[in-house]
C-alpha positions as CSV (number, residue, x, y, z in Angstrom):
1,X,78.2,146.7,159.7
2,X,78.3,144.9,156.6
3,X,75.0,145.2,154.5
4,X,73.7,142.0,152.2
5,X,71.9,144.5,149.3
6,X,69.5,142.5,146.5
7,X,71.9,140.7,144.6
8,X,73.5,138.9,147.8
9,X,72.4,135.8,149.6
10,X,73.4,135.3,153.5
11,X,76.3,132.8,152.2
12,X,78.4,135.3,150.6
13,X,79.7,137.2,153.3
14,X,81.0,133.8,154.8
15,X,82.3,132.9,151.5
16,X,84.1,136.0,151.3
17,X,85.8,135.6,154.7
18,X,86.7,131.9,154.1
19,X,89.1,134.0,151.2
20,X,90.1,136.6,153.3
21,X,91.4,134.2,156.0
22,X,93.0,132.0,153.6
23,X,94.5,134.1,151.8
24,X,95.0,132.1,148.3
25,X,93.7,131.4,145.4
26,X,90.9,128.7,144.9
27,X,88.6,127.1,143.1
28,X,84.5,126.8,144.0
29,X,86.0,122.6,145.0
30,X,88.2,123.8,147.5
31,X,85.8,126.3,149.7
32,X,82.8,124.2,149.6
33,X,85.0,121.1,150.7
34,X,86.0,123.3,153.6
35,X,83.1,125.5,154.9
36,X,80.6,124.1,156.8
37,X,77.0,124.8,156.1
38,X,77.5,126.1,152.5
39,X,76.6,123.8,149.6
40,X,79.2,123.1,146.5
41,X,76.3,124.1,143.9
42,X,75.8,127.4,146.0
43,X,79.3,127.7,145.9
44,X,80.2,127.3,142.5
45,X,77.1,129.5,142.0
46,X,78.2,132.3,144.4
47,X,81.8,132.6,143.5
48,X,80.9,134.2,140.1
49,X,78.5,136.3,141.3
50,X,80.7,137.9,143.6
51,X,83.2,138.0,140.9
52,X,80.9,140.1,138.7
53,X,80.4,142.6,141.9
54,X,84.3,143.0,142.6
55,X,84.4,141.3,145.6
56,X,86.3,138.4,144.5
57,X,88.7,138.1,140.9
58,X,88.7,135.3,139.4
59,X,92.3,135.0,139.0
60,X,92.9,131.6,136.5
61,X,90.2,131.0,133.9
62,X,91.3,127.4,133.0
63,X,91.2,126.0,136.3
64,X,88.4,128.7,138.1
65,X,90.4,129.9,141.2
66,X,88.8,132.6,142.5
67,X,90.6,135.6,144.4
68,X,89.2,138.2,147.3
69,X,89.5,141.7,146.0
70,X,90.5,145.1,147.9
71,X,86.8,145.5,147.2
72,X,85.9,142.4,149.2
73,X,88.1,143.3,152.1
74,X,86.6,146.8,152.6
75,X,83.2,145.3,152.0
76,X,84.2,142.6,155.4
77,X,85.8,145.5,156.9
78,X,82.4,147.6,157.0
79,X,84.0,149.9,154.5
80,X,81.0,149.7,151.8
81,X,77.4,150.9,151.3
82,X,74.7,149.6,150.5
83,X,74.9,152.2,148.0
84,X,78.1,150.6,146.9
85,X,77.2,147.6,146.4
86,X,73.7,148.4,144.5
87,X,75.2,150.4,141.8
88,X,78.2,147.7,141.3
């Protein structure tokens, strides 16, 4: 089971498996153009936060793409805490 701990909002977990499915590179643009239900403000707000919790890298700092981690990937594979995630 994949906890959502204080600093999360329901929209990350599907953030983070639009990346995993992908499997590239992207900017805040790209993901909210293609996932339904999930804002570009939230988005572009998200994708840092995640960044700062390990789940995703952001990988290009001129242009924003954004990358999932190992972290993120044990985190959709049920592999993290709540523990884990708290003290991140």
């Amino acid at each position: 089971m994949r906890p959502l701990v204080s600093w999360m909002t329901k929209s990350d977990p599907v953030l983070l498996e639009f990346f995993e499915e992908t499997g590239i590179a992207m900017p805040p643009a790209v993901g909210s153009y293609n996932i339904d239900g999930v804002s570009h403000p939230t988005v572009k707000r998200r994708l840092p936060v995640l960044d700062d919790h390990g789940l995703l890298r952001k990988v290009d700092e001129d242009r924003g793409y954004y990358r999932i981690t190992d972290r993120g990937r044990a985190y959709l594979n049920g592999e993290l805490e709540s523990d884990d995630l708290e003290s991140s």
